[in-house]
C-alpha positions as CSV (number, residue, x, y, z in Angstrom):
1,X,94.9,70.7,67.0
2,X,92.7,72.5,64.4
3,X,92.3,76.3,64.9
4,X,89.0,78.3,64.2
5,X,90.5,80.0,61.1
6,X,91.6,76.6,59.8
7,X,88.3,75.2,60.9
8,X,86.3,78.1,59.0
9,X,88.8,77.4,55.5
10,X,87.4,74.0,55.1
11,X,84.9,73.7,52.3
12,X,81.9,71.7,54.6
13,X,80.2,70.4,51.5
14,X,82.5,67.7,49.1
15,X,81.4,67.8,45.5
16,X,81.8,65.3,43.0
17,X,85.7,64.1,42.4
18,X,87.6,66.1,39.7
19,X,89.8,65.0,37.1
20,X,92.2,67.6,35.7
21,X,93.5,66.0,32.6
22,X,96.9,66.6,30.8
23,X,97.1,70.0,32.8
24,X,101.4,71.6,32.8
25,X,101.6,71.8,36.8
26,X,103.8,74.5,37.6
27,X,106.0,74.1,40.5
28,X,105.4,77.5,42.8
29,X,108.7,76.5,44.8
30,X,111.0,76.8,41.8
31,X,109.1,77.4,38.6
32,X,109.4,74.0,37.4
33,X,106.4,73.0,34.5
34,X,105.4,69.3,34.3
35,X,103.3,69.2,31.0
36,X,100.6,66.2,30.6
37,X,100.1,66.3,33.6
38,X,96.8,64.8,36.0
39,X,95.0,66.3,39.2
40,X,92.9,64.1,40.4
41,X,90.6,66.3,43.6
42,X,88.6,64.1,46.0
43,X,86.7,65.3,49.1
44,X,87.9,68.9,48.8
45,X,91.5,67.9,48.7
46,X,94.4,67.0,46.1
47,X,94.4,63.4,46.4
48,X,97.3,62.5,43.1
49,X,99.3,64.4,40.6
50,X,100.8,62.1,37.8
51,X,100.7,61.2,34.6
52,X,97.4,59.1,33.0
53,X,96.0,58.4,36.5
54,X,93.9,55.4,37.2
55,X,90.4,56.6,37.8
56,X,88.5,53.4,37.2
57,X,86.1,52.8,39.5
58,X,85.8,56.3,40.8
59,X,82.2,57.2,41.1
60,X,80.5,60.6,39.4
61,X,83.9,61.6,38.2
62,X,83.7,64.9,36.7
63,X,86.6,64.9,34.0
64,X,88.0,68.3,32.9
65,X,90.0,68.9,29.8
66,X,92.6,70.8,30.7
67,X,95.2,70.3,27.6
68,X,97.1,73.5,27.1
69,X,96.0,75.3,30.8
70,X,98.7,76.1,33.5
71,X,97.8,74.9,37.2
72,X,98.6,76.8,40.0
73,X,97.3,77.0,43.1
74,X,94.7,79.5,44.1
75,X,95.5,83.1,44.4
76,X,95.1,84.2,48.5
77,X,94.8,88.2,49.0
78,X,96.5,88.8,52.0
79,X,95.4,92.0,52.8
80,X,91.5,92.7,52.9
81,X,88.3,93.6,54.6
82,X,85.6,92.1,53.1
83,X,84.1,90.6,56.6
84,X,82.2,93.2,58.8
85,X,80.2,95.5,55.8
86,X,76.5,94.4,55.2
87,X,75.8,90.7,54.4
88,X,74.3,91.8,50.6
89,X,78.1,93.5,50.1
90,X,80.1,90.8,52.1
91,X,78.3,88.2,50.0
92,X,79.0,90.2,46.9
93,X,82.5,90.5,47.7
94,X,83.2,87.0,48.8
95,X,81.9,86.2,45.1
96,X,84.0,88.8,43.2
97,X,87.2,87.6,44.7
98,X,86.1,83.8,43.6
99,X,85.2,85.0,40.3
100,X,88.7,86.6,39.8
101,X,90.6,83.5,41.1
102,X,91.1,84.6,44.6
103,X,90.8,80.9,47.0
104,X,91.5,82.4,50.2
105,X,91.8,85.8,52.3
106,X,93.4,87.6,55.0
107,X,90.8,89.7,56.7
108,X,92.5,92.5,58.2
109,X,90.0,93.9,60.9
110,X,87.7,92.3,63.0
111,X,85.4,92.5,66.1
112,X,84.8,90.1,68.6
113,X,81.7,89.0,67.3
114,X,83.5,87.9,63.8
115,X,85.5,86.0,66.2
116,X,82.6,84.5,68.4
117,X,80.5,83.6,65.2
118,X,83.7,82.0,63.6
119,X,83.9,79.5,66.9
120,X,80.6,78.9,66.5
121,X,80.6,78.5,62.9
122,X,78.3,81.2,61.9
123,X,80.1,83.1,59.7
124,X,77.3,82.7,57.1
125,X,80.3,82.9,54.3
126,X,78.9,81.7,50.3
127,X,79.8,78.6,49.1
128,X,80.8,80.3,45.9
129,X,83.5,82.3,47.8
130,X,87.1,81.8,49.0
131,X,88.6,80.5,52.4
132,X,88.8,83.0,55.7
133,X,92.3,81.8,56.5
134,X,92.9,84.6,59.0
135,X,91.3,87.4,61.1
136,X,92.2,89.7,63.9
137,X,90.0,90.9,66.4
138,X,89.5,95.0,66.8
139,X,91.7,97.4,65.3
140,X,94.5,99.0,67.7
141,X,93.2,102.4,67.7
142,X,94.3,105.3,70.0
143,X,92.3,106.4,72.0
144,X,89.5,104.0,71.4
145,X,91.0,100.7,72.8
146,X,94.4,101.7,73.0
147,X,94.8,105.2,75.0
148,X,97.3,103.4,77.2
149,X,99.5,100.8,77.5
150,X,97.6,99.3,80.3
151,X,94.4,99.5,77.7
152,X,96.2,98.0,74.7
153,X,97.5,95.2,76.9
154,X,93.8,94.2,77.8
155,X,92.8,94.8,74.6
156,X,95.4,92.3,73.3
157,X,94.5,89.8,76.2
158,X,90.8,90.0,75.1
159,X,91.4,89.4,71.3
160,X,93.8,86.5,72.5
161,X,91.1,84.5,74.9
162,X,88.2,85.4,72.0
163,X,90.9,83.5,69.5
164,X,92.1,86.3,67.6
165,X,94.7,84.9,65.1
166,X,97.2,88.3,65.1
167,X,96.9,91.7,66.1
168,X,96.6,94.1,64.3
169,X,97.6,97.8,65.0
170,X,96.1,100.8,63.0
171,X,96.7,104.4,64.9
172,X,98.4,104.3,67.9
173,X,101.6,105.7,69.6
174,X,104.8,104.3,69.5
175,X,104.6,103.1,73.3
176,X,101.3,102.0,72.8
177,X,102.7,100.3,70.1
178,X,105.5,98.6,71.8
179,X,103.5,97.7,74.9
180,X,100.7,95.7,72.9
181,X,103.4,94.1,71.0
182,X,105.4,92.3,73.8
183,X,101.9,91.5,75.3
184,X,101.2,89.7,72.0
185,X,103.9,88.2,71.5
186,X,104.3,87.2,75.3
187,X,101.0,85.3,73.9
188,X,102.6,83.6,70.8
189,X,100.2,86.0,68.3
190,X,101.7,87.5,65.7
191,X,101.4,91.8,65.7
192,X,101.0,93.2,61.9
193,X,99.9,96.4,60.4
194,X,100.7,99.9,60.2
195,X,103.8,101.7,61.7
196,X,102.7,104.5,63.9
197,X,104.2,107.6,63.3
198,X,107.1,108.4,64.5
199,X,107.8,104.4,65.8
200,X,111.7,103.3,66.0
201,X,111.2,101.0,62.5
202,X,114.0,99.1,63.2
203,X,113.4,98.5,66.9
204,X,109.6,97.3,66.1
205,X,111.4,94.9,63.4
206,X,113.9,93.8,65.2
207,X,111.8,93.0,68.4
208,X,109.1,90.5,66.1
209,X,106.7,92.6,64.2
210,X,105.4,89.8,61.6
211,X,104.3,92.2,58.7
212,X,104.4,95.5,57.7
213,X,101.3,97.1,55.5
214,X,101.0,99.1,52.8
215,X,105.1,100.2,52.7
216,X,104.5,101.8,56.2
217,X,102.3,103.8,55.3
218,X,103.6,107.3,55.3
219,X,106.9,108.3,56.2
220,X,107.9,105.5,58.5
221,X,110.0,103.4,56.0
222,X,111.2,106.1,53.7
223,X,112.8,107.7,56.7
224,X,114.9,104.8,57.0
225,X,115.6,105.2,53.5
226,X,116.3,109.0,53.4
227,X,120.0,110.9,53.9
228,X,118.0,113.3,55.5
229,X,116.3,111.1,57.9
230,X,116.4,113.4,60.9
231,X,114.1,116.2,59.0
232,X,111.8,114.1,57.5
233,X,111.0,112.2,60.9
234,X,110.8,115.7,62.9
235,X,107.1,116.3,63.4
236,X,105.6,113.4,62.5
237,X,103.2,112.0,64.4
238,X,101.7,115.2,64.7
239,X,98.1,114.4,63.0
240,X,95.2,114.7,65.6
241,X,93.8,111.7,66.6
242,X,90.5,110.2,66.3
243,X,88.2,112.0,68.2
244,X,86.0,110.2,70.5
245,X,83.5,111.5,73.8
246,X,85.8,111.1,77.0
247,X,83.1,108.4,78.3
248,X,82.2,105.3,76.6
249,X,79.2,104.7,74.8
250,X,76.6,102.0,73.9
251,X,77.9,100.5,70.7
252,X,80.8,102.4,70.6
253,X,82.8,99.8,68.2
254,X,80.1,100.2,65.7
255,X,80.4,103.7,66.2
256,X,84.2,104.1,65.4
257,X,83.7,101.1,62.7
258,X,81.7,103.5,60.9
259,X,84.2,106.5,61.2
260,X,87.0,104.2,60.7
261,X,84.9,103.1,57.3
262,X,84.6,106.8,56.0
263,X,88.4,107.2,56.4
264,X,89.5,104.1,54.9
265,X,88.4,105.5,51.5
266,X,91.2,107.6,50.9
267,X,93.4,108.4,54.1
268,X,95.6,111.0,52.2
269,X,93.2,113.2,51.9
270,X,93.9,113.6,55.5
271,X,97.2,115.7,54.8
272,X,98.4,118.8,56.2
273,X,100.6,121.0,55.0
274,X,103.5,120.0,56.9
275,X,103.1,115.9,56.0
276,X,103.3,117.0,52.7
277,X,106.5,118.7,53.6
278,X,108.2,115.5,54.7
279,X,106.5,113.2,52.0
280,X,108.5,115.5,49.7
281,X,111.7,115.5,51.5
282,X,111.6,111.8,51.8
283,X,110.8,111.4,48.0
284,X,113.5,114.0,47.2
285,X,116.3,112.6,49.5
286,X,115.7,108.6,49.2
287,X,119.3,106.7,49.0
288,X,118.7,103.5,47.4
289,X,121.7,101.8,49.6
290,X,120.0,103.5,52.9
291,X,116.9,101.6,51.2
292,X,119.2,97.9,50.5
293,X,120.4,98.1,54.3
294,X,116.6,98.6,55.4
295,X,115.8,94.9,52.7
296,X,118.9,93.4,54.7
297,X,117.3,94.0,58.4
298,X,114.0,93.3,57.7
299,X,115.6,89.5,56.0
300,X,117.7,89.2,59.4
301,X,114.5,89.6,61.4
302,X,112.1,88.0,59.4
303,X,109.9,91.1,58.7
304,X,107.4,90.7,56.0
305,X,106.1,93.1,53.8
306,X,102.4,93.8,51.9
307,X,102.8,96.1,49.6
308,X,99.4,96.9,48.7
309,X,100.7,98.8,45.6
310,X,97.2,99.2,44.1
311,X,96.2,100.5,47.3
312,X,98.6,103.1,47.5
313,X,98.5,104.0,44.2
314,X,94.6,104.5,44.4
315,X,95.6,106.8,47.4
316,X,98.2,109.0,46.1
317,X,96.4,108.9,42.4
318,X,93.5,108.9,43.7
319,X,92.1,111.7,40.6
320,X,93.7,109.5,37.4
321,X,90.7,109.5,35.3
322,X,91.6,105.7,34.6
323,X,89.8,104.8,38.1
324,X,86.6,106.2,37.0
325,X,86.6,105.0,34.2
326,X,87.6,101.5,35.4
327,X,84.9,99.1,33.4
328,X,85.1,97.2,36.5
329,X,83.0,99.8,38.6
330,X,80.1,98.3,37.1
331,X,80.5,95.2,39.6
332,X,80.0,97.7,42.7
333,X,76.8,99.4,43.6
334,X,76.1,103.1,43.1
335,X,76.9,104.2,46.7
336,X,80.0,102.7,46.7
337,X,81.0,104.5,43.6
338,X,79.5,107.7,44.1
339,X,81.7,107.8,47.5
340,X,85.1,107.3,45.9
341,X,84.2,109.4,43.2
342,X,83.6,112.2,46.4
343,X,87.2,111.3,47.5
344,X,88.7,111.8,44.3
345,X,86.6,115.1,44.0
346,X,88.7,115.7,47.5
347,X,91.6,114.8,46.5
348,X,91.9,117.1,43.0
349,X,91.3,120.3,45.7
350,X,95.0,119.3,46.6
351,X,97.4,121.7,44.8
352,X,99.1,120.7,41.7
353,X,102.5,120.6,43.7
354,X,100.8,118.7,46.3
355,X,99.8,115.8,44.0
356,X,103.1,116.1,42.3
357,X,104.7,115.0,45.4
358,X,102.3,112.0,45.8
359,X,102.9,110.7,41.8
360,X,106.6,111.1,43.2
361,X,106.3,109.0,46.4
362,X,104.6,106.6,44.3
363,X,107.3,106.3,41.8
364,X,109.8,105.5,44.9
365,X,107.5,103.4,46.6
366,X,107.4,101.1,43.3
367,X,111.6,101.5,43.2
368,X,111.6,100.4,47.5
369,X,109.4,97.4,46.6
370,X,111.8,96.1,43.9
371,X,114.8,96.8,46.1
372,X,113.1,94.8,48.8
373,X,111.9,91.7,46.2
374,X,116.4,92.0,45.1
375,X,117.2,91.7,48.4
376,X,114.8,88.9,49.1
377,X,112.7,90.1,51.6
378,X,109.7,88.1,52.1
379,X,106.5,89.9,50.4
380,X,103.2,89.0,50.0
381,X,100.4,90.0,47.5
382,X,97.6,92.0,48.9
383,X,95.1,95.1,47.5
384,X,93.0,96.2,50.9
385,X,89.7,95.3,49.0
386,X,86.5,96.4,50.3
387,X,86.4,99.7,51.5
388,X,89.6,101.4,49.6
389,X,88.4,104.0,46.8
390,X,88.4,102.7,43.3
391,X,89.7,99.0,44.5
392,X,87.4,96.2,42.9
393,X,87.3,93.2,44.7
394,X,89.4,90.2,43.0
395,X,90.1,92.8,40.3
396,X,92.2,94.8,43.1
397,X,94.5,91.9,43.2
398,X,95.3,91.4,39.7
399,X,96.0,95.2,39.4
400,X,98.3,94.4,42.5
401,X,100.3,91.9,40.1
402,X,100.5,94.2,37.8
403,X,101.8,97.6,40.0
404,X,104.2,94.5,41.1
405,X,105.4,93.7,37.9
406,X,106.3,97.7,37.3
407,X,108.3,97.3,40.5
408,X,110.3,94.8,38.8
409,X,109.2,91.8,41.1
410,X,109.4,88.5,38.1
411,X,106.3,87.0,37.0
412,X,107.4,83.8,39.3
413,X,108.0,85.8,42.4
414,X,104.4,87.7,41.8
415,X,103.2,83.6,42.2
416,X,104.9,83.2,45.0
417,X,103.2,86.1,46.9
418,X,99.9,85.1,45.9
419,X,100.7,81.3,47.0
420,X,103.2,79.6,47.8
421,X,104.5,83.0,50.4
422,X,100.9,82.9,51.7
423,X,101.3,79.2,52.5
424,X,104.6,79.4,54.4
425,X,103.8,83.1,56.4
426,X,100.5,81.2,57.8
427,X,102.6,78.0,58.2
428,X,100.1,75.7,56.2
429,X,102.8,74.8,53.6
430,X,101.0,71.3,54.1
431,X,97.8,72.4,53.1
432,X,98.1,74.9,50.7
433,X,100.2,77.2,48.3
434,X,101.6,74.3,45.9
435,X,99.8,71.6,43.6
436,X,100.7,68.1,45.5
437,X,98.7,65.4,47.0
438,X,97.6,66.7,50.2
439,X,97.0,70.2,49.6
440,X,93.8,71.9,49.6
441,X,91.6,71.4,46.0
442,X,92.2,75.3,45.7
443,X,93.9,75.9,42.0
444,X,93.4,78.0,39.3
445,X,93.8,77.1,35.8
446,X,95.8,79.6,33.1
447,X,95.3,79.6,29.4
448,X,99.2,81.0,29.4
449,X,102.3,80.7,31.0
450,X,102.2,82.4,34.0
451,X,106.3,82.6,33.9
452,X,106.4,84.3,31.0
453,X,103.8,87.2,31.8
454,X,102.9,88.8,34.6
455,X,99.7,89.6,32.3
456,X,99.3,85.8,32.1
457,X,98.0,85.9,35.8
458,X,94.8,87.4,34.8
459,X,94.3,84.4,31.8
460,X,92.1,82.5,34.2
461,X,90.0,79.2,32.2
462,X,88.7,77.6,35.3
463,X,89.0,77.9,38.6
464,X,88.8,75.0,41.4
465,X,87.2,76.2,45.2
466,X,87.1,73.3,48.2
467,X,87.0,70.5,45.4
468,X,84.6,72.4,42.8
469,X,85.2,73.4,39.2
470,X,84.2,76.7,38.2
471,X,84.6,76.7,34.7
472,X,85.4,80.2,32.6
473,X,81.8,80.6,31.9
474,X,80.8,80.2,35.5
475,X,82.7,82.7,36.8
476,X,81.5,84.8,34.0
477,X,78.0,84.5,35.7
478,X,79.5,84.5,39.2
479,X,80.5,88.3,38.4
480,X,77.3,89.0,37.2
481,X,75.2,87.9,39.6
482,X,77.3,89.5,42.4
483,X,77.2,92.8,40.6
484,X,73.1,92.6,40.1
485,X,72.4,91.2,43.8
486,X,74.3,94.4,45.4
């Protein structure tokens, strides 16, 4: 049985066949290269890999030389939001993440109407733009949709019957929390996201939660991590919620969406006092072996982690002049900027101690993500695009393989999470996330070795979308035009 989000990653119109010639295929399961190598792409899909294949006969082939280029399979961002902003911005993002290599996404928030238009195939997604391969309905929020358990039990039921492929909790309580996720798993959908504040972490592990965002966020994980566990987890949980009248309105969601947006752009700057407190004693007091037991449970339960290092990093760095000054702004419209640019204005009002502490948490949050790639914990490659201040879409994710690569997470595993991990945590290893008959045409083809380099990641010559070849040039122009349509 097909789902909707497998449904809506199909490219509906084939184009011509494709002949990769003399490619080196490079094996995402082990690292293997087979140089000299044919991909031959019919009807959207990988239809042979081999050496001098047989295209006789074969009708409006479109040969490429690709003598001296790496093939890999297209990168998927598995954490993002560029679904539910206006259509100009959607459509501008959606080309971005092509442009940059990026064949598929994980949209991480969602409304019933995504869901509804999705069943009914009216996303209105470009053809220049990668695969939806998963979205949620609603954000959990407390008190919005999920001021009790009773209400976040419904709330899970309705995203279930509207085909909702996970859950996914923002801001809620930790009983909130729990309830929804029984209900959803009671349902067979997977429950992601963020830990509430002050959650048991290892309880919501143990009990199924399928992936962890952003390394928590805040204190959540680093509690586990700290010899001084008890203090830093006292008082948290403590941030007011989300205001919201005590009687529901017209259009509420698209009220909240809108709040929800205006946060999104830099969280942090949300801090108290007393967070900051605990962000420091957490930094200060973090055990790496507290930190290798954490790796170890979340490999027992099958826990996955996204990062979202570039995210983070934008947060808790939010004022490095290197954002600003990010050539890649150009690509995003005025507003856009001149809003981040306001949250890093924000942000530099923090005292100097204050943004001491977050360069420090950042510097540990790099050290808990290498732990967790040694310890084998399954990660996967994501940069919360759209939205986040001074995040780029497509760019975002290449800076995310590079923030991995300071973590010390091998050029091969940084593959993995954008592939080949992708594949097997939405079980479509069939389909995608390795170049082999069968699989999805989605590849992307490297000037370099992408083993030797994490930098080599970003040496994109071609890229190849539902069965079409973009060559380097065309996604040259792809950028542009997206940056001048905004």
């Amino acid at each position: 049985m097909t789902t909707p989000s497998q449904a809506s990653s199909r490219q509906t119109q084939h184009h011509q066949p494709v002949l990769l010639r003399s490619a080196t295929v490079v094996d995402t399961r082990d690292g293997t290269l087979t140089r000299e190598t044919d991909v031959l792409v019919r009807g959207g899909n990988i239809t042979e890999v081999g050496l001098n294949i047989d295209v006789k006969g074969i009708q409006g082939l479109q040969t490429i030389d690709a003598r001296g280029l790496y093939a890999v399979p297209g990168y998927n961002d598995m954490h993002g939001h560029p679904l539910g902003q206006s259509l100009r911005h959607q459509t501008r993002d959606l080309k971005l993440l092509l442009a940059h290599g990026v064949t598929g996404f994980r949209q991480m928030s969602g409304s019933i109407k995504l869901l509804r238009d999705r069943a009914d195939g009216a996303l209105g997604l470009p053809e220049s733009g990668p695969a939806l391969l998963a979205t949620p309905g609603p954000l959990l929020i407390t008190p919005l949709n999920a001021a009790t358990e009773e209400q976040a039990v419904a709330t899970v039921r309705e995203q279930y019957d509207a085909g909702a492929d996970f859950i996914k909790v923002a801001m809620v309580t930790p009983d909130v929390f729990f309830a929804a996720q029984a209900e959803a798993l009671r349902l067979g959908l997977p429950i992601v996201g963020h830990l509430p504040a002050g959650i048991d972490v290892l309880k919501a592990s143990r009990l199924g939660m399928k992936s962890i965002e952003h390394l928590g966020p805040g204190v959540g994980l680093f509690a586990c991590c700290s010899t001084e566990r008890t203090h830093v987890e006292q008082g948290a949980g403590g941030r007011a919620a989300i205001k919201v009248p005590p009687f529901k309105l017209p259009f509420m969601e698209q009220i909240m969406g809108r709040v929800v947006k205006k946060l999104v752009v830099n969280p942090i700057n949300r801090s108290n006092p007393d967070e900051v407190k605990r962000l420091r004693r957490a930094a200060d007091s973090f055990d790496e072996d507290l930190a290798r037991k954490l790796a170890e449970r979340f490999v027992a339960d099958g826990t996955w982690q996204v990062p979202t290092l570039i995210r983070v990093k934008t947060q808790q760095l939010c004022d490095d002049p290197d954002f600003a000054e990010d050539p890649a702004l150009r690509l995003m419209d005025p507003g856009t900027v001149k809003g981040w640019k306001k949250a890093a204005a924000k942000f530099s009002e923090f005292p100097a101690e204050t943004r001491a502490t977050f360069r420090t948490l950042y510097e540990q949050q790099l050290r808990l993500t290498g732990i967790f790639d040694e310890a084998g914990v399954p990660m996967l490659a994501g940069s919360d695009c759209s939205g986040a201040a001074w995040v780029v879409p497509g760019r975002s994710l290449h800076q995310e393989f590079d923030e991995l690569g300071s973590a010390g997470v091998s050029p091969l595993r940084v593959l993995q999470m954008a592939t080949l991990r992708a594949a097997e945590f939405l079980g479509r290893t069939a389909t995608m996330g390795t170049v082999a008959p069968g699989r999805n045409a989605d590849l992307v083809l490297l000037d370099a070795d992408p083993l030797e380099s994490v930098q080599n990641l970003h040496r994109i010559a071609g890229v190849v979308r539902a069965g079409r070849h973009y060559s380097s040039a065309d996604l040259t122009a792809l950028k542009e035009r997206a940056a001048t349509e905004a």
